[in-house]
C-alpha positions, 0 to 999 in steps of 0.5 A: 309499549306494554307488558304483562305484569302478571307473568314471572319475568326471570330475574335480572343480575343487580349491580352490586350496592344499587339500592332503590328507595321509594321518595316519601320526602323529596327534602334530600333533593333540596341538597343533593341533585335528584337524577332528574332534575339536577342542582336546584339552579334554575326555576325550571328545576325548582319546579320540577321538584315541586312537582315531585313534591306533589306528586309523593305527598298522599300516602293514599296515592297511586303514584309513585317515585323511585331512585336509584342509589348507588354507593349512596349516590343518586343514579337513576329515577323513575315514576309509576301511576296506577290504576286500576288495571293498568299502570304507567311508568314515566320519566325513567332517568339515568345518569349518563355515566352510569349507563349501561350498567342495569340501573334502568332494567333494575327501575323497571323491574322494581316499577313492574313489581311495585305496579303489580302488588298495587294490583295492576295485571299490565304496565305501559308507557311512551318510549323514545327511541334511544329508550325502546331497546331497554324496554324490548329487553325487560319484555315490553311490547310495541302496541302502536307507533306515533311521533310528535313534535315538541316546541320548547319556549324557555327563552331566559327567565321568561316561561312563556311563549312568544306573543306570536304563538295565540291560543286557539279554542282548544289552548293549543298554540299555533304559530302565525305563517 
């Protein structure tokens, strides 16, 4: 999906008390559940928040990340890359109780305007289709239609897949028949 970032959207109604903070240190999700990520309970999560970590490290960088707060609480997140003429939004979360609400179109919207003043004239991103309604509605457009499958091969503490999954040349994984 894809949407003109250069074009003046009418403005969206804004929860009373959301706020959304840019993350420039992600040492407050070490104690307070990121939306998400979660608790720090597993090595997943820990991960995930040394990705984040990463990911807001260079003040030079054209990445962004985003949450949500409401009532001091952390809702919702989303993240942005820019380049140099377009951007991307990814990974826009909310918390299931506060669905519904406009913290996602607010997400949006602030990841549009903040793409926008780092100079980009378009914005886009994969949509699931539990996500395409929100998207269609903050004036986001279908450009191509794909599916993919998706494997997880978590299995206990164990990150890696079964040994009877081998690479191939290309280091995609296929499963013996």
């Amino acid at each position: 999906m894809i949407r003109d970032i250069t074009k003046p959207r009418p403005r969206h109604e804004v929860l009373d008390g959301l706020v959304i903070r840019r993350v420039v240190d992600v040492a407050e999700f070490e104690v307070t559940p990121h939306p998400a990520i979660g608790l720090l309970t597993t090595r997943l999560r820990r991960a995930a928040l040394e990705r984040l970590r990463a990911l807001v490290s260079t003040s030079t960088s054209r990445t962004r990340a985003f949450v949500a707060w409401l009532d001091d609480e952390p809702v919702g997140a989303i993240e942005v890359f820019v380049g140099s003429q377009s951007a991307g939004i990814h990974a826009l979360t909310v918390a299931d109780e506060y669905q519904g609400r406009g913290i996602g179109s607010a997400l949006v919207e602030h990841a549009c305007q903040e793409a926008h003043l780092m100079g980009s004239a378009t914005i886009g991103l994969l949509s699931s289709t539990e996500g395409q309604p929100l998207y269609l509605h903050r004036g986001l457009r279908e450009v191509a239609k794909f599916g993919y499958w998706y494997r997880s091969f978590q299995r206990g503490s164990d990150l890696s897949p079964p040994n009877s999954y081998p690479r191939t040349p290309l280091g995609i994984r296929e499963q013996r028949r």
